[in-house]
C-alpha positions as CSV (number, residue, x, y, z in Angstrom):
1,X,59.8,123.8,60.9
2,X,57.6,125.9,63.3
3,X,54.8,126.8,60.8
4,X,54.5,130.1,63.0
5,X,57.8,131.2,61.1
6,X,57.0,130.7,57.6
7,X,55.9,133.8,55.5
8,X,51.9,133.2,54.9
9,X,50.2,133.8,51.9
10,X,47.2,135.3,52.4
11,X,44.1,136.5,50.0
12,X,41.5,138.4,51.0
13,X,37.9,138.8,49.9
14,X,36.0,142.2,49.6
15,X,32.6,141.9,51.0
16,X,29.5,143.5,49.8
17,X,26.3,143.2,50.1
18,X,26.7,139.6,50.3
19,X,29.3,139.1,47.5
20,X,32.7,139.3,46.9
21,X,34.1,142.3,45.5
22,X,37.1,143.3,43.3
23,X,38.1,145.9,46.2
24,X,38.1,148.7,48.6
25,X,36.8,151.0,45.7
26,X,36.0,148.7,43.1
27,X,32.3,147.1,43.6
28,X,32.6,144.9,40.5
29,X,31.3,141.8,41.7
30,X,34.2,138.7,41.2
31,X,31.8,136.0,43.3
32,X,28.7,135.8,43.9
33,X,29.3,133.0,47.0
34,X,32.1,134.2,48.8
35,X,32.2,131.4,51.0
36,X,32.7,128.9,47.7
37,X,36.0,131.6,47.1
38,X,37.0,131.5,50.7
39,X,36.9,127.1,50.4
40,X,38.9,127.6,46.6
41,X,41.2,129.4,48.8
42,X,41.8,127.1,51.2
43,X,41.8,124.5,49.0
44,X,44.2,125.9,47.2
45,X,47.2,125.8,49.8
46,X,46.7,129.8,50.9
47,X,48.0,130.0,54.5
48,X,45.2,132.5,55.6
49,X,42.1,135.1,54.5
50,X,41.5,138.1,55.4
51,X,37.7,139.0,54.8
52,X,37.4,142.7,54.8
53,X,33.4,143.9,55.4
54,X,32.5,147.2,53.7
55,X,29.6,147.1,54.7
56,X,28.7,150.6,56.2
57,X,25.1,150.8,58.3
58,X,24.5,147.8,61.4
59,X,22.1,146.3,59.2
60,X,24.1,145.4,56.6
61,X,26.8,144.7,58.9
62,X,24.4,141.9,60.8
63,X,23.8,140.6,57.6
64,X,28.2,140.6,56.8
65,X,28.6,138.8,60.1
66,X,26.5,135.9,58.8
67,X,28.1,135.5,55.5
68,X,31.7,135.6,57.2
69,X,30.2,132.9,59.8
70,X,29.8,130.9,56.5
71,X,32.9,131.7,54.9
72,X,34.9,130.7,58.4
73,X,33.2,127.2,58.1
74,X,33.9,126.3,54.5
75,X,37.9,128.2,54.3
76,X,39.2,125.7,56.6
77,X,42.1,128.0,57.1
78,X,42.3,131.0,59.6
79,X,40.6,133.7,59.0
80,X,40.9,137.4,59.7
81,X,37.6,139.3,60.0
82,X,38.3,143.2,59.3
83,X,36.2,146.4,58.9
84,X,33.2,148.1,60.2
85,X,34.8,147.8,63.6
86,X,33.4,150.5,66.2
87,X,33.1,149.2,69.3
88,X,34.7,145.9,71.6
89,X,31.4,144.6,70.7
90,X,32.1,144.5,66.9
91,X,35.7,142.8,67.6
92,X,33.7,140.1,70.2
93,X,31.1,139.3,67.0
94,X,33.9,139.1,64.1
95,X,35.7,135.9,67.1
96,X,32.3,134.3,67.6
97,X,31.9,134.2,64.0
98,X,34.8,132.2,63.7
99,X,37.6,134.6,62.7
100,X,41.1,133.3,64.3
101,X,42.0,137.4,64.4
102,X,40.1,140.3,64.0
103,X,41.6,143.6,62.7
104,X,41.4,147.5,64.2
105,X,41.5,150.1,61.8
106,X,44.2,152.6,62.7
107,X,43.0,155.7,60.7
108,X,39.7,155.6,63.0
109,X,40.3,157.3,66.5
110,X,37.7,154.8,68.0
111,X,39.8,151.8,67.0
112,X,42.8,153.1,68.6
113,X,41.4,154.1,72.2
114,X,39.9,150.1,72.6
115,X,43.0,148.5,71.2
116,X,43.8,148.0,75.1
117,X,40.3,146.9,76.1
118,X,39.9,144.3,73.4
119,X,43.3,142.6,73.7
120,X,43.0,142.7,77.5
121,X,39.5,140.6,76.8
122,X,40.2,138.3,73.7
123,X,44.0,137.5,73.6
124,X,46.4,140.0,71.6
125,X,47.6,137.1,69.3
126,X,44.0,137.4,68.1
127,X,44.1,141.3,67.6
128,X,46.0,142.6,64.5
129,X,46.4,146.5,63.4
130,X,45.3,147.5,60.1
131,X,47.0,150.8,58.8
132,X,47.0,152.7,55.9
133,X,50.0,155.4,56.4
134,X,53.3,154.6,58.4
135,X,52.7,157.5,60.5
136,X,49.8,155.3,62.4
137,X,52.6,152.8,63.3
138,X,54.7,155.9,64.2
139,X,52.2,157.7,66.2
140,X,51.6,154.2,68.2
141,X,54.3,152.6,68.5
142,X,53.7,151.4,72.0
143,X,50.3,150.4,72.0
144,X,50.6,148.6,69.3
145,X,54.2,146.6,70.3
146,X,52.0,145.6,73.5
147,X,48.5,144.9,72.8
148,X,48.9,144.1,69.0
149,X,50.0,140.7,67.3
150,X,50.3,142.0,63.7
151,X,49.9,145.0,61.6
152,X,48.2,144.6,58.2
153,X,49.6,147.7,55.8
154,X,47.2,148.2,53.1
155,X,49.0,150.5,51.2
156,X,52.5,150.0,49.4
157,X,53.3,153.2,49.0
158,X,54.6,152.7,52.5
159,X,56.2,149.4,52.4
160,X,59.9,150.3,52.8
161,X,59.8,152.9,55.8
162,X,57.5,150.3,57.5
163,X,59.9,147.4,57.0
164,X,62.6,150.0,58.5
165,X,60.7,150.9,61.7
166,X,58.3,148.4,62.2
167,X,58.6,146.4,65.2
168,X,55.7,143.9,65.2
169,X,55.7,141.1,61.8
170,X,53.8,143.0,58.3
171,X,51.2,141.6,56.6
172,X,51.8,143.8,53.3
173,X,49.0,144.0,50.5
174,X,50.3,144.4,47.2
175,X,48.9,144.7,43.3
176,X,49.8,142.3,41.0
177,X,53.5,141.9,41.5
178,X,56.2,140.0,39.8
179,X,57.6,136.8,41.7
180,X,61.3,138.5,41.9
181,X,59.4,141.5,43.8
182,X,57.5,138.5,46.4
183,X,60.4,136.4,47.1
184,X,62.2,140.2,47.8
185,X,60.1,141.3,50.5
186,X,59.3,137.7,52.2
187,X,63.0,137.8,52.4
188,X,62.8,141.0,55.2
189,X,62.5,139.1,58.4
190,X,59.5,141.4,59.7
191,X,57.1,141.1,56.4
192,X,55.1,137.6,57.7
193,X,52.7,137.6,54.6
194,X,51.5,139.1,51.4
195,X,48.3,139.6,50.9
196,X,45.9,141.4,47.9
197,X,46.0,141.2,44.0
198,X,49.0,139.6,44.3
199,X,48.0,136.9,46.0
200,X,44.1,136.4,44.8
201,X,45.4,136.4,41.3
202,X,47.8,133.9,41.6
203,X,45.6,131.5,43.8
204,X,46.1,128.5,41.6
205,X,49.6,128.6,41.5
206,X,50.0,129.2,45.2
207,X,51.6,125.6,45.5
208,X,54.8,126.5,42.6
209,X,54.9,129.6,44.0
210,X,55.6,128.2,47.7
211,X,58.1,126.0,45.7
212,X,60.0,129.0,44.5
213,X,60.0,130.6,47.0
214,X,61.6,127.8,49.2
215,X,64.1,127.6,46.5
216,X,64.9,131.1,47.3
217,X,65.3,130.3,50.5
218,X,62.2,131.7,52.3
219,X,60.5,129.9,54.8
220,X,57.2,128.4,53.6
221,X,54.6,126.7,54.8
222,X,55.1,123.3,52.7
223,X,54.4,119.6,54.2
224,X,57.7,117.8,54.0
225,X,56.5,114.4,55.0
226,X,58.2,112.4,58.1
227,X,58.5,109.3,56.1
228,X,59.9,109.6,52.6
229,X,58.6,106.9,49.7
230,X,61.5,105.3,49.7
231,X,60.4,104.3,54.0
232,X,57.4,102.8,53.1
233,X,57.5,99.0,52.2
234,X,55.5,98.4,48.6
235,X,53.7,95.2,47.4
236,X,55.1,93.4,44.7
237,X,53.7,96.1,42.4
238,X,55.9,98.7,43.7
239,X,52.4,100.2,45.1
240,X,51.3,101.3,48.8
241,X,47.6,100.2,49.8
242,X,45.7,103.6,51.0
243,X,42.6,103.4,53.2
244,X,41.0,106.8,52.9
245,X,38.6,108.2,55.4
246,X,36.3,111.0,55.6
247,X,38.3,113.4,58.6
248,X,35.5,114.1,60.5
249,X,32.8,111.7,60.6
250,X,35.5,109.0,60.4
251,X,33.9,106.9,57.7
252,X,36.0,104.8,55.6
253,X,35.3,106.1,51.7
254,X,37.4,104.1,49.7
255,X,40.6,102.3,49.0
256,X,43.1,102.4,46.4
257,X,46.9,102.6,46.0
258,X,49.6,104.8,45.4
259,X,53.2,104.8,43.5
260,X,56.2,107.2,44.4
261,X,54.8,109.8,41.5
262,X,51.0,109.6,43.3
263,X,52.6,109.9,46.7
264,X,55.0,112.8,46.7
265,X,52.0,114.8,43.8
266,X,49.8,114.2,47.1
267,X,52.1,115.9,49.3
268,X,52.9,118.6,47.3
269,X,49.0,119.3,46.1
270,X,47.0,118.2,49.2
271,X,45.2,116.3,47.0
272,X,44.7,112.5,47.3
273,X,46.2,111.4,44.3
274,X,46.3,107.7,43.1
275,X,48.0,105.3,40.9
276,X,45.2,103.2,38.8
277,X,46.1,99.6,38.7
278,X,43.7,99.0,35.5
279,X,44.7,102.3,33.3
280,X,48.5,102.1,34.4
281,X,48.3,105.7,35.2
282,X,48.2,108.3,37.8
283,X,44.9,109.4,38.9
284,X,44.1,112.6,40.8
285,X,40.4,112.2,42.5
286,X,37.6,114.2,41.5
287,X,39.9,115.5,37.9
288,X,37.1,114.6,36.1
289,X,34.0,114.7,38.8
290,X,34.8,117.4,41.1
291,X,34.8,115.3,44.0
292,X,38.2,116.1,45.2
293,X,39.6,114.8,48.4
294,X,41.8,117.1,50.4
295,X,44.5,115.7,52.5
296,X,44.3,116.4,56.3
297,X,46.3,114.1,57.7
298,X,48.3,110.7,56.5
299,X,49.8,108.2,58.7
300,X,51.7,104.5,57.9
301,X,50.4,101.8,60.1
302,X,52.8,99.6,62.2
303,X,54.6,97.9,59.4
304,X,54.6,101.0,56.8
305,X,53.0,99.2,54.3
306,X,49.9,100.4,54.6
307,X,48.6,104.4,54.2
308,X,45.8,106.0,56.3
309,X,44.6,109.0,54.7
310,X,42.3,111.4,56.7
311,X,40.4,114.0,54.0
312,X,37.7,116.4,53.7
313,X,35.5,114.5,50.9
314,X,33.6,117.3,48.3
315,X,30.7,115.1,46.8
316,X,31.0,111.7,46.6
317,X,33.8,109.3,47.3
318,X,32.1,106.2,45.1
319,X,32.1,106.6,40.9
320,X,28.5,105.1,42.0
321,X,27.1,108.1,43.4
322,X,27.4,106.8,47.0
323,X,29.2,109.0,49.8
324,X,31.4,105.5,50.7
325,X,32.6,102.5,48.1
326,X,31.7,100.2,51.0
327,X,27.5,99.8,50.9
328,X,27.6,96.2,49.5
329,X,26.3,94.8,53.2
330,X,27.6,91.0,53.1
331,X,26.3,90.1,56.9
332,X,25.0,92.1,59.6
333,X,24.5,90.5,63.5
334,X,22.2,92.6,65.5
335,X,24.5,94.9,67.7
336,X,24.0,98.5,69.4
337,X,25.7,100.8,67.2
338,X,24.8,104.0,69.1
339,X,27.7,106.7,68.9
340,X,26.4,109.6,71.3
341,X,28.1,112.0,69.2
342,X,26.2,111.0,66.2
343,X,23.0,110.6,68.5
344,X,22.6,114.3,68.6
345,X,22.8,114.8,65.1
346,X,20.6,112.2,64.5
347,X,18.0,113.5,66.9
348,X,18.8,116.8,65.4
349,X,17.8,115.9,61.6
350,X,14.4,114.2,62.6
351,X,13.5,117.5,64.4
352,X,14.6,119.5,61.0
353,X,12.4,117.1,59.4
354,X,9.5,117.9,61.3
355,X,9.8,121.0,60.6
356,X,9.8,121.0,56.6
357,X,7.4,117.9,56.7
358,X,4.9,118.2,59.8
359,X,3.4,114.9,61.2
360,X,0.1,114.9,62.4
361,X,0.1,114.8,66.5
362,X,4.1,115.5,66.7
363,X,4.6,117.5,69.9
364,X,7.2,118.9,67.9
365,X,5.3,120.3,65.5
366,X,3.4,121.4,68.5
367,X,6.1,123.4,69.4
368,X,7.0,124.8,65.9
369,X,3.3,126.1,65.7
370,X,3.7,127.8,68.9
371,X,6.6,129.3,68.2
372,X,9.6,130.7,69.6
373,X,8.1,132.1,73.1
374,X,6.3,128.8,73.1
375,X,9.6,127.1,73.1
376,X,11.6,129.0,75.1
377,X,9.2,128.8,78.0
378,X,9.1,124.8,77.6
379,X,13.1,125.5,77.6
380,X,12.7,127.3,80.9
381,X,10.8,125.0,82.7
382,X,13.1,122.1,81.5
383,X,16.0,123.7,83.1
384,X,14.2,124.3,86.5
385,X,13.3,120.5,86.3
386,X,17.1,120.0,86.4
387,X,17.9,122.2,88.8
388,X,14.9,120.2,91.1
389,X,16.0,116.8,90.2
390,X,20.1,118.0,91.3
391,X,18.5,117.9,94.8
392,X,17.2,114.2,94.7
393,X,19.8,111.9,95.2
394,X,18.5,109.4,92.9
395,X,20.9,110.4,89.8
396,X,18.0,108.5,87.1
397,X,15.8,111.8,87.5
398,X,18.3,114.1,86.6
399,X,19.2,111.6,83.6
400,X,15.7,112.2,82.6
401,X,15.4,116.1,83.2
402,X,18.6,116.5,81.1
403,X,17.5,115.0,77.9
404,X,14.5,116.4,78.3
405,X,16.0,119.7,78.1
406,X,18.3,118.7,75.4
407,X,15.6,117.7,73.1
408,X,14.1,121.2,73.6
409,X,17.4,122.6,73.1
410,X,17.5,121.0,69.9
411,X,13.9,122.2,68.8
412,X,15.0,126.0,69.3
413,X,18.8,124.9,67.4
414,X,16.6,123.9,64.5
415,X,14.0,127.1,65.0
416,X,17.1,129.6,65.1
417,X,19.0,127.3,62.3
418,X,21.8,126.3,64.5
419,X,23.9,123.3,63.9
420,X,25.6,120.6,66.3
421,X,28.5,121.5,64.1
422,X,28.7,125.2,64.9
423,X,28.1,124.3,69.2
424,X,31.0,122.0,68.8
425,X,33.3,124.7,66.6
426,X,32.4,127.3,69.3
427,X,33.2,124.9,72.5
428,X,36.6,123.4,70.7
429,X,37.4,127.6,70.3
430,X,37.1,128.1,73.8
């Protein structure tokens, strides 16, 4: 199933002031760390967020744009950044925060006349409408069917005359709702998502919900595996080995085994889930700890014996206390383990620790005392070096030049509290 054509639900968090709100006119605070909401979301099987800023002076909004940078990198769904929108400039930092769409507000003029402009420049599957009245899909109904991907109704006083004339898929935001009202609207083939009460109440349940609703015949976004249990080929326990590693860094964490009941619980939960050899019982990781792993990705090797299990790890994968279950060294030859990739980020950390513990004599902390002109004119001069040693045909000079520059790239990453992480989120964007 193209996951583009399930109906998506969506919650969205109210920002203010650095916290999460209970809503457009409501500033009871529900969360104090909206980007620890925004991962409970994800982590919860929601399909998107919206993040709407009410924020209302630049200031504040500056201040908006970093907290929806943070909630972006923990929600590890799409997000849609909305609100205090003025200018292309506004929709330009809402995408380089890391928003997968950014939202125009229809009931402001201003929002309306660079609808064009911004979808020309960023993309219109990354430019949704957000409207408050039917008459603003009315009034622009042509703009929006050419420069707009999706419009977000906010209201649901207007729900039925915009399912009648609406021409683009509706996000629709509703109160708390009964189920029989949900599955009813996701049933109208141009409502592609709820979003709201209905949907930040029911976070928890999102997973039976999705399950109802596929038994009412609306497309959902549920992960029907490729292989069924029955596929896989079990030891003489009836269990399926699984080696589990951590989906980024690649580290193996752990291993341990699943039965049908731990497999398909998995699949439907997107949590690892396990079958304990020395209990007899079904285990989901992190119950008791916290320390969940979420499931990005399973294969079966060669044979379909064994499980591979990418996840992203919270905490500790070991009962020990130790990120991995594998630290017991049993023999270690001398060999290069260098992995450039994890060269910069360990180049990266001894600068950061420099700059909480200062060493006496590090041209570092040189360069930290200097401050920021200090380092960007040491940046400067690094990049004219490599622009001088291009010229020479010996290709060693450049070689040098270049890491040169990169380790004063990293000095101002660390000054200006930027992460390898975020430069490779950005480049994998573009």
């Amino acid at each position: 199933m193209n996951m583009d054509d399930c109906k998506k639900f969506i919650p969205c968090i109210y920002l203010l002031e650095g916290k999460a709100v209970a809503g457009f006119k409501d500033d009871t605070v529900i969360n104090a760390r909206p980007a620890e909401l925004a991962r409970f979301y994800g982590e919860n099987s929601a399909d998107e967020l919206i993040v709407f800023d009410l924020s209302e002076d630049d200031a504040s909004h500056e201040a908006a744009l970093d907290m929806i940078k943070s909630i972006c990198r923990e929600a590890q769904i799409p997000v849609t950044g909305a609100g205090n929108v003025r200018r292309m400039e506004d929709i330009k930092k809402l995408l380089y925060a890391g928003c997968a769409k950014a939202a125009l507000n229809y009931s402001k003029k201003e929002n309306i006349d660079i609808t064009r402009e911004v979808s020309q420049k960023f993309g219109k599957e990354k430019i949704i409408a957000c409207v408050e009245d039917v008459s603003e899909i009315e009034a622009n109904e042509a703009l929006l069917s050419e420069f707009v991907h999706q419009v977000l109704l906010i209201s649901e006083r207007s729900i039925k005359r915009t399912i009648e004339i609406a021409k683009l898929p509706v996000i629709v935001s509703l109160p708390e709702v009964s189920l029989d009202k949900i599955i009813e609207l996701l049933s109208c083939e141009n409502i592609a998502g709820i979003t709201g009460s209905a949907i930040n109440e029911n976070a928890k349940e999102l997973v039976d919900i999705k399950d109802l609703c596929a038994g009412g015949g609306v497309r959902v976004q549920t992960y029907e595996p490729a292989l069924k249990w029955e596929e896989l080929k079990c030891n003489s326990d009836g269990l399926v080995p699984v080696v589990v590693q951590d989906y980024k860094t690649l580290e193996v964490l752990m291993v341990a085994y699943m039965n049908k009941k731990a497999y398909l619980h998995t699949l439907k939960s997107g949590r690892m889930t396990y079958y304990s050899r020395s209990r007899r019982q079904q285990w989901i990781k992190g119950e008791t700890s916290g320390h969940y792993q979420y499931v990005k990705e399973m294969k079966a090797d060669c044979d379909k014996d064994t499980i591979l299990a990418k996840v992203a790890q919270v905490g500790a994968a070991c009962h020990t206390g130790n990120y991995s279950c594998f630290f017991n060294e049993i023999i270690k030859k001398e060999y290069d383990a260098s992995n450039p990739l994890m060269i910069f980020e360990s180049v990266l950390n001894v600068i950061k620790d420099r700059k909480v513990h200062p060493k006496e004599g590090s041209y570092t902390n040189y360069l930290f005392d200097k401050g920021i002109d200090k380092i960007l004119k040491k940046l400067g001069e690094e990049a004219t070096e490599i622009v001088i040693a291009a010229k020479n045909p010996n290709a060693n000079e450049i070689k040098y030049e270049i890491s040169d520059f990169l380790y004063h790239m990293m000095v101002l990453m660390v000054e200006k509290g930027v992460s390898w992480e975020e430069i490779t989120e950005e480049l994998d964007k573009r």
